[in-house]
DSSP file (Angstrom, degrees, kcal/mol; ACC not computed):
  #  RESIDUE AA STRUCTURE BP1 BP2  ACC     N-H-->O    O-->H-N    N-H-->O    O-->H-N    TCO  KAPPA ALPHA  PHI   PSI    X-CA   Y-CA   Z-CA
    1    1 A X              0   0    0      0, 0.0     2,-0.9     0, 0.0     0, 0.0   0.000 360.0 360.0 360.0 149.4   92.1  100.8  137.0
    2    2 A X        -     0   0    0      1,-0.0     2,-0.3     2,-0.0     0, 0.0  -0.763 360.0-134.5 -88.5  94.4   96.0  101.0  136.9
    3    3 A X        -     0   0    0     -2,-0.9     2,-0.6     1,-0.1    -1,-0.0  -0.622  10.1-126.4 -89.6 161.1   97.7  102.1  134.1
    4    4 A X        -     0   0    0     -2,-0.3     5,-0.3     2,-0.1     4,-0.2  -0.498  32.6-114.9 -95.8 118.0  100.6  100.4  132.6
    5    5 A X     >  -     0   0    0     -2,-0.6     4,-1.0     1,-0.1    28,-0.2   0.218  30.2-109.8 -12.9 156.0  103.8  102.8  132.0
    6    6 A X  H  > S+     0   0    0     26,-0.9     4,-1.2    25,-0.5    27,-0.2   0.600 116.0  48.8 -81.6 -21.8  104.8  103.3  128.6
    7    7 A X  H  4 S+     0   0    0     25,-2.2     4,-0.2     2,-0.2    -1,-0.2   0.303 107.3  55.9-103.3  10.1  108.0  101.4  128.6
    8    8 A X  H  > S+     0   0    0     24,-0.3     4,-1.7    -4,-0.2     5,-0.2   0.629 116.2  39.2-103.1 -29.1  106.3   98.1  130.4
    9    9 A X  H  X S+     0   0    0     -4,-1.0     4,-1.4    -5,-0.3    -3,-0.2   0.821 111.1  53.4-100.6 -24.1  103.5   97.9  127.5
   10   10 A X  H >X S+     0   0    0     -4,-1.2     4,-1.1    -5,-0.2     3,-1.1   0.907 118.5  49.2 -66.3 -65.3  106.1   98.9  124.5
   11   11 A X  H 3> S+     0   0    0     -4,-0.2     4,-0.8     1,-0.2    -2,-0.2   0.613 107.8  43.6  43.8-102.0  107.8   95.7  126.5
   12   12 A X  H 3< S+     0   0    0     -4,-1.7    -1,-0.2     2,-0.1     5,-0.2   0.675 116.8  49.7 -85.0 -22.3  105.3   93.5  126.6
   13   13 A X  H <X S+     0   0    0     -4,-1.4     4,-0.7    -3,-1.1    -2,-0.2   0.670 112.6  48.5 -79.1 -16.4  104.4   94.4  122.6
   14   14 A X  H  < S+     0   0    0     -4,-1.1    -1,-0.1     2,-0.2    -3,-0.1   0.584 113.2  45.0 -92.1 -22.9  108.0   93.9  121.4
   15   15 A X  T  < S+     0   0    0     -4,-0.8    -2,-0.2    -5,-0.2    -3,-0.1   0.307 111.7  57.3-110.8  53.7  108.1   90.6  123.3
   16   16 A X  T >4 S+     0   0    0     -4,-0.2     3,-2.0     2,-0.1     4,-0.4   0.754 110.0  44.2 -94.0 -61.3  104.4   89.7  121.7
   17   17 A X  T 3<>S+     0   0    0     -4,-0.7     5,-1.9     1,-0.3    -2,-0.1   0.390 103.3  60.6 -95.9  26.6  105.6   90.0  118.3
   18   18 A X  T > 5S+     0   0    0      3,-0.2     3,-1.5     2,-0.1    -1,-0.3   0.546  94.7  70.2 -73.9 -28.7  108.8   88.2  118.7
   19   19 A X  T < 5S+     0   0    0     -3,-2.0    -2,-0.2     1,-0.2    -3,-0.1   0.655  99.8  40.9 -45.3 -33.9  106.6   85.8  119.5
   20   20 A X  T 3 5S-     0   0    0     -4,-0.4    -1,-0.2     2,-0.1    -3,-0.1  -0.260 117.1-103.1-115.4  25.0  105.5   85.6  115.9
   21   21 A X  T < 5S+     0   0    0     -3,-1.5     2,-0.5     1,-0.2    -3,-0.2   0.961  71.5 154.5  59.2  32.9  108.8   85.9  114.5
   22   22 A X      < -     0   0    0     -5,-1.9    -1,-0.2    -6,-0.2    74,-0.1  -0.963  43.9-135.6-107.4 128.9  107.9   90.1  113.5
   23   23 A X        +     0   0    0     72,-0.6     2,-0.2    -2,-0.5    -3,-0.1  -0.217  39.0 169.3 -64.0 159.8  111.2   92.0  113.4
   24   24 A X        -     0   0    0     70,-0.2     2,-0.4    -6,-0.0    70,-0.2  -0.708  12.3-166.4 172.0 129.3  110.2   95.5  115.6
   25   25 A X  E     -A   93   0A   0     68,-2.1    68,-2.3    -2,-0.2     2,-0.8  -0.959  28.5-119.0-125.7 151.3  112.6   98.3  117.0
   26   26 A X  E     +A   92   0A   0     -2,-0.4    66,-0.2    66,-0.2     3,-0.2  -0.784  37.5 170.9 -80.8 107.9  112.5  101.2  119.3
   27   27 A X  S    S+     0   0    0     64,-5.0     2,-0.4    -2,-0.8    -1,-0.1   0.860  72.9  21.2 -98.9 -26.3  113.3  104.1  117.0
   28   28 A X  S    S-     0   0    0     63,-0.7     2,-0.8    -3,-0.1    63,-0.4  -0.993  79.0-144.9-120.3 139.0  112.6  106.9  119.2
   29   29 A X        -     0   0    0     -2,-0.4    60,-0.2    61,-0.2    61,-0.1  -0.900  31.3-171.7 -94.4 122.0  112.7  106.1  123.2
   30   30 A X        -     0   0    0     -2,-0.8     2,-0.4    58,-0.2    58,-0.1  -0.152  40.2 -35.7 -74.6-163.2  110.1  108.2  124.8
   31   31 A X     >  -     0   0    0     57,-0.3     4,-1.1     1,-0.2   -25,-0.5  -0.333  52.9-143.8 -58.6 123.2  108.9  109.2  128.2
   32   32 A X  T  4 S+     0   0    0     -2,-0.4   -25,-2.2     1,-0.2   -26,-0.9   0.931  96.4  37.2 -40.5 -38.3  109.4  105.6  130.6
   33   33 A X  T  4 S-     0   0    0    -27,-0.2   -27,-0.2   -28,-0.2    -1,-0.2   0.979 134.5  -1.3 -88.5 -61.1  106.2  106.8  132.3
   34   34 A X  T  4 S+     0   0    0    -29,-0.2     2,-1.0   -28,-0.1    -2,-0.1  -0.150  78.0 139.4-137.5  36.9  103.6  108.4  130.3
   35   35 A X     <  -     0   0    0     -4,-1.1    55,-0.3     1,-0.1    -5,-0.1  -0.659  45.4-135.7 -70.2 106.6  104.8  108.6  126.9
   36   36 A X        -     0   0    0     -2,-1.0    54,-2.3    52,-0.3     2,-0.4   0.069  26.2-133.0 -65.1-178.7  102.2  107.8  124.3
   37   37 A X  E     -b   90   0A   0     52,-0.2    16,-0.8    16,-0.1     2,-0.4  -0.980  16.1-158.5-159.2 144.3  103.2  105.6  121.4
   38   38 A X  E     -bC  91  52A   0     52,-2.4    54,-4.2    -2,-0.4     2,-0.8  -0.757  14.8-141.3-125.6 147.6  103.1  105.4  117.9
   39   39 A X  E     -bC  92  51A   0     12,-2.1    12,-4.5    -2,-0.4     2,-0.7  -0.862   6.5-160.6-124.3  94.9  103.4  102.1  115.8
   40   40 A X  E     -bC  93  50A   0     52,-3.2    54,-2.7    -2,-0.8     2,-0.5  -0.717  12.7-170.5 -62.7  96.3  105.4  102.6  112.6
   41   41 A X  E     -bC  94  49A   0      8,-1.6     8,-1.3    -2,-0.7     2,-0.3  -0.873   7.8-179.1 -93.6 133.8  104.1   99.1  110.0
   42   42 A X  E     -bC  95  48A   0     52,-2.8    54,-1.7    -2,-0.5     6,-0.2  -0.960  18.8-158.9-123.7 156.5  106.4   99.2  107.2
   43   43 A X        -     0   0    0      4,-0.9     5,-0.1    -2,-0.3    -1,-0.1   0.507  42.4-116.8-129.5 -39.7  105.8   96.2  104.3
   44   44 A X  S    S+     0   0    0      3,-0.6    53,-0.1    -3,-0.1     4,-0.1   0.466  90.3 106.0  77.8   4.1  109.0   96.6  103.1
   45   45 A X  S    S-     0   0    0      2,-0.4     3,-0.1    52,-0.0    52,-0.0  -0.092 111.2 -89.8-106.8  25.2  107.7   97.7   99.6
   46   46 A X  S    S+     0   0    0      1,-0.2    26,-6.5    25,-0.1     2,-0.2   0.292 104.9 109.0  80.9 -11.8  108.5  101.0   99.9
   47   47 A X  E     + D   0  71A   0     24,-0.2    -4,-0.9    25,-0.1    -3,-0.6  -0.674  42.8 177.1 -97.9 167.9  104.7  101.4  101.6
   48   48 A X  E     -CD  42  70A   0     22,-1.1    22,-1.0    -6,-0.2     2,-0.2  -0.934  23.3-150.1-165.9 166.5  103.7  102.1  105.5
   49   49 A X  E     -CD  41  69A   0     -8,-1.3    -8,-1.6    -2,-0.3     2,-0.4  -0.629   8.0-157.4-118.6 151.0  101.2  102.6  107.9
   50   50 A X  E     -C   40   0A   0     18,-2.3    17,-2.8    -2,-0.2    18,-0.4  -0.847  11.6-166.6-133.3 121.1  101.4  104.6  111.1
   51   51 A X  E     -CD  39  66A   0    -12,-4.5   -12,-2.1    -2,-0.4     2,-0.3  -0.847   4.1-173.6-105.7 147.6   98.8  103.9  114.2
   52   52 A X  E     -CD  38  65A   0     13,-3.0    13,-0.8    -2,-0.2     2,-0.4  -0.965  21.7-116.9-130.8 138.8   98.2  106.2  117.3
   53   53 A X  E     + D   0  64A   0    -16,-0.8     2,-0.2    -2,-0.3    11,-0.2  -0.524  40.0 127.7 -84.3 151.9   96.4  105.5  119.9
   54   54 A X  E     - D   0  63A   0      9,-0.5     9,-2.7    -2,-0.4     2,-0.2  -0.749  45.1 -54.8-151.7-154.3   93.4  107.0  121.5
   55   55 A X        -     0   0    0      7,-0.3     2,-0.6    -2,-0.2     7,-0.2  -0.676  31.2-144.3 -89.9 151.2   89.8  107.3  123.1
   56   56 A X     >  -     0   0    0     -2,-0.2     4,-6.1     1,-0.1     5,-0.5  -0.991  14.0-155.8-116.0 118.1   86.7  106.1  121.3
   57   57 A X  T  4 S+     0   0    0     -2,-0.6    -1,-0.1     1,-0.3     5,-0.0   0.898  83.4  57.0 -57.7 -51.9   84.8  108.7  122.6
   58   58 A X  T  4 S+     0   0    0      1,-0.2    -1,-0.3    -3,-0.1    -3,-0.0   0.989 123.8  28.4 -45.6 -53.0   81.2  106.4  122.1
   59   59 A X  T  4 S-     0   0    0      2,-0.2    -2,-0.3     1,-0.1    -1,-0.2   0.808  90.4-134.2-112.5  -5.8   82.7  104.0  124.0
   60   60 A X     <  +     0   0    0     -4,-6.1     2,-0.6     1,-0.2    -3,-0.2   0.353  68.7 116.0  96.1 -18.2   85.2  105.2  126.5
   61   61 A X  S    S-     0   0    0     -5,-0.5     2,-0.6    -6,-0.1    -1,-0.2  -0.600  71.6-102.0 -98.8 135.2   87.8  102.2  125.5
   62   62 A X        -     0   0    0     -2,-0.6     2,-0.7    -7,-0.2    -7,-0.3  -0.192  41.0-168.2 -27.5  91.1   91.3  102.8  123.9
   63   63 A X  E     -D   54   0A   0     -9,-2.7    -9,-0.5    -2,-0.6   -11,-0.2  -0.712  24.2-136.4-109.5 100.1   91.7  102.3  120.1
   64   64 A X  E     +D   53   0A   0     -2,-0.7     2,-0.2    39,-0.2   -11,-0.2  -0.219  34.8 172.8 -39.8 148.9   94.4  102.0  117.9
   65   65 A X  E     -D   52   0A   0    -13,-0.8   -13,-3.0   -15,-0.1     2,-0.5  -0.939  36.8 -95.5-164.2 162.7   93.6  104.2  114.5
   66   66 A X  E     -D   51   0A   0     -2,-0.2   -15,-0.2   -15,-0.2     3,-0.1  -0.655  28.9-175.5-105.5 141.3   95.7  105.0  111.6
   67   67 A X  E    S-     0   0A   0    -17,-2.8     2,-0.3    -2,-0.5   -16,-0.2   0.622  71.3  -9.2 -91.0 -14.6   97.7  108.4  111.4
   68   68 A X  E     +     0   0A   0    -18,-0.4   -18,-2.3     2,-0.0     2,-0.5  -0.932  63.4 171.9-169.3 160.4   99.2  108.1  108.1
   69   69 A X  E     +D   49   0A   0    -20,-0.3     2,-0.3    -2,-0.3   -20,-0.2  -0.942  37.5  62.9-164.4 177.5   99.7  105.6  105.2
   70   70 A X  E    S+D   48   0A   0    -22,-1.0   -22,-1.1    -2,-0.5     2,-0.3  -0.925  89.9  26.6 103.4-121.2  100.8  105.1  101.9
   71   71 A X  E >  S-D   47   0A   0     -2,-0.3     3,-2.0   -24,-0.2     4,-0.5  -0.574  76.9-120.5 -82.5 141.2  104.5  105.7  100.7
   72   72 A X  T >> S+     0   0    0    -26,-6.5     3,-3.5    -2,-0.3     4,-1.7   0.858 109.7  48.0 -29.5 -78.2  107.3  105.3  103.4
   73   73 A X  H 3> S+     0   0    0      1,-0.3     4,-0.6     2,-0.2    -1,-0.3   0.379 105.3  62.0 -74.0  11.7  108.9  108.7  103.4
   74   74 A X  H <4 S+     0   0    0     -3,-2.0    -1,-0.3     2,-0.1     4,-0.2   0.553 115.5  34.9 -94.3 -18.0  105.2  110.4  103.6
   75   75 A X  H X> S+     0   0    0     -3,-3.5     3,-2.1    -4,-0.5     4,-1.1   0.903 114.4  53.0-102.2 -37.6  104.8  108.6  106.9
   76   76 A X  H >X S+     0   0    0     -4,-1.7     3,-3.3     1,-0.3     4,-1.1   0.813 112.6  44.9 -15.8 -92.8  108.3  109.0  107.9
   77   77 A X  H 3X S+     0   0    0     -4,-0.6     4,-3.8     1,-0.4    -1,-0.3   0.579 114.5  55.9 -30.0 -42.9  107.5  112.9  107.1
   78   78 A X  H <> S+     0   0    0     -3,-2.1     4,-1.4    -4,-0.2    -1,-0.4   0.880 109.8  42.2 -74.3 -44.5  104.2  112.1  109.3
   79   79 A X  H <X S+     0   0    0     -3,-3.3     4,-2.5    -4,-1.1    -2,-0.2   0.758 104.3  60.2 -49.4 -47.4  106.0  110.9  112.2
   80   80 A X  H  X S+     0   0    0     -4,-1.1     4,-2.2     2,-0.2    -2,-0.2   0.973 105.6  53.5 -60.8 -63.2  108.7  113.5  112.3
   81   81 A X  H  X S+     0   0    0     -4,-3.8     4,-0.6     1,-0.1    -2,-0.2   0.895 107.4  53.6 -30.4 -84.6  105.7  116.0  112.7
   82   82 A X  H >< S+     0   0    0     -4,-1.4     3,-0.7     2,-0.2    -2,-0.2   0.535 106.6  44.3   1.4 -80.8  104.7  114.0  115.4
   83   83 A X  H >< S+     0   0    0     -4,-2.5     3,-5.3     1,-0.3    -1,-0.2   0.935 107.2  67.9 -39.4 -81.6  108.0  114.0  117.4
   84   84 A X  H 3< S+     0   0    0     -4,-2.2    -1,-0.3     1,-0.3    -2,-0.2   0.618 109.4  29.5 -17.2 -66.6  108.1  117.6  116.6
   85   85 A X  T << S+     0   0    0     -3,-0.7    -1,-0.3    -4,-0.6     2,-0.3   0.425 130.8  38.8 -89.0  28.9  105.0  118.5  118.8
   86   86 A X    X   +     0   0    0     -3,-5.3     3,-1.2    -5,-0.2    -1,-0.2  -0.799  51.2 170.7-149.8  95.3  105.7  115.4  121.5
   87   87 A X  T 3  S+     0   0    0      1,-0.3     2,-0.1    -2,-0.3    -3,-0.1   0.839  81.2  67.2 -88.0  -7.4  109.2  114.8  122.3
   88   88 A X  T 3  S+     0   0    0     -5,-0.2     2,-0.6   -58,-0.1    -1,-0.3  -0.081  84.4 125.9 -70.9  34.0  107.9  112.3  125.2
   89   89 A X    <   -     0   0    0     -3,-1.2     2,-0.6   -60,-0.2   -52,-0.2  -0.898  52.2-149.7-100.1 130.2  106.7  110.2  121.9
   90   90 A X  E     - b   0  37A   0    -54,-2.3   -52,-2.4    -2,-0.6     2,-0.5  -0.907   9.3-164.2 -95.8 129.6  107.8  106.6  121.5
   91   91 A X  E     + b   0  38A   0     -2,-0.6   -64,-5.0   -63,-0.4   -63,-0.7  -0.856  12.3 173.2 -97.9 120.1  108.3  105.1  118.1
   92   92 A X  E     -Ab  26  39A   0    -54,-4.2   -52,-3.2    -2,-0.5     2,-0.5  -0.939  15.8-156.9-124.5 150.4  108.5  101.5  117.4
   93   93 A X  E     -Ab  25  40A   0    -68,-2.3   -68,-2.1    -2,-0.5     2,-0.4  -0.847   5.7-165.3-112.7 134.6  108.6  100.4  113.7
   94   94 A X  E     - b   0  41A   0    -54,-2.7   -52,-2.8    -2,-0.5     2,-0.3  -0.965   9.1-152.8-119.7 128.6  107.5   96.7  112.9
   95   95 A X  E     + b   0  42A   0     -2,-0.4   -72,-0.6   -54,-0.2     2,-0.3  -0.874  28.5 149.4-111.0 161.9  108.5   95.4  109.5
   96   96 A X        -     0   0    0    -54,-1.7     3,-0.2    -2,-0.3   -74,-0.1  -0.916  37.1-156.8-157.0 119.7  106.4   92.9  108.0
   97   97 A X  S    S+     0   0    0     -2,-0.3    -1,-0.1     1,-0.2   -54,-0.1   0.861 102.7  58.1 -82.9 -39.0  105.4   91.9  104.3
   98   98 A X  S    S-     0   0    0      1,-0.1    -1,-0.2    -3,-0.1   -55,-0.1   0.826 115.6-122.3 -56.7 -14.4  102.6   90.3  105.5
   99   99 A X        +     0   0    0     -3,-0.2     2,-0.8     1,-0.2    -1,-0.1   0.785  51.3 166.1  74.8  48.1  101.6   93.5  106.9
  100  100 A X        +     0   0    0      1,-0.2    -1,-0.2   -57,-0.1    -2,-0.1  -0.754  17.9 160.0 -75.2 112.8  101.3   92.0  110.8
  101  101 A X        -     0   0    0     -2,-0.8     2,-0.2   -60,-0.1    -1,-0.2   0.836  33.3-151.3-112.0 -42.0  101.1   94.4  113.4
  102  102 A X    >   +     0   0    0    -86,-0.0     3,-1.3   -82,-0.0     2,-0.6  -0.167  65.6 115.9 118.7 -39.4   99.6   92.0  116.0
  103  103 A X  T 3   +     0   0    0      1,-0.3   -39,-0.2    -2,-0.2     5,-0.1   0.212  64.7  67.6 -59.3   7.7   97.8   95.5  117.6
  104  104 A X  T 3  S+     0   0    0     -2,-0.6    -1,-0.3     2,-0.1     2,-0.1   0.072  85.9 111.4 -71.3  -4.6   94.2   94.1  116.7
  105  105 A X  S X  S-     0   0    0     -3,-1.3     3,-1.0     1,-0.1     4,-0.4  -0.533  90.0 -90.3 -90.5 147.3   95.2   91.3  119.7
  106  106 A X  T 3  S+     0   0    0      1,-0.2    -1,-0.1    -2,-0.1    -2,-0.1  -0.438 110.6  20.7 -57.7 141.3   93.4   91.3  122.8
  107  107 A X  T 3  S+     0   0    0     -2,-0.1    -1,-0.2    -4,-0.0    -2,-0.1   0.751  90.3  99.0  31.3  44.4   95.7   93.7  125.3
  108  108 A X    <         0   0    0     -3,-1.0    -2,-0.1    -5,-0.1    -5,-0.1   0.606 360.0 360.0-114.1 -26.0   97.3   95.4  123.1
  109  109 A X              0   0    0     -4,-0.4    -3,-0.1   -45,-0.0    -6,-0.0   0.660 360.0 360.0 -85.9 360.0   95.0   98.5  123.3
């Protein structure tokens, strides 16, 4: 199976959730090629989520899971580690009150 470059699925996920009228930026550009990516949610209430992807080891398939929530500048703080050990990381931040991140959708993991 092919996988698809990190800047063809951030891409196709920024224009998915234009699709549903979700504001989203690229806040840090990672590697084009094989740069992992991290999904910033913020609520706009001062709260946020962060998801990273990975393996589910039971099952072999790709899974979003979340790396940090609660108050904004504690996942800010959580992300910025991040960066720190992966400077190939891309961050894109989706704001939402409803809290949609759309990364529950079929192809998205």
């Amino acid at each position: 199976m092919t996988r698809l470059t990190a800047r063809f699925w951030v891409d196709a996920y920024l224009a998915r959730l234009r699709l549903h009228d979700i504001p989203a930026f690229v806040v840090a550009h990672g590697d084009d090629t094989a740069g992992a990516v991290l999904v910033k949610l913020s609520t706009l209430d001062g709260k946020a989520r962060a998801f990273t992807r990975g393996f589910d080891l039971a099952t072999g398939e790709r899974v979003w899971s979340d790396l940090a929530g609660g108050d904004e500048r504690e996942v800010d703080a959580a992300i910025s580690r991040q960066r720190g050990f992966d400077p190939d990381l891309w961050v894109i931040e989706v704001e939402d009150r409803a809290g949609r991140h759309l990364l529950d959708q079929d192809g998205l993991a």
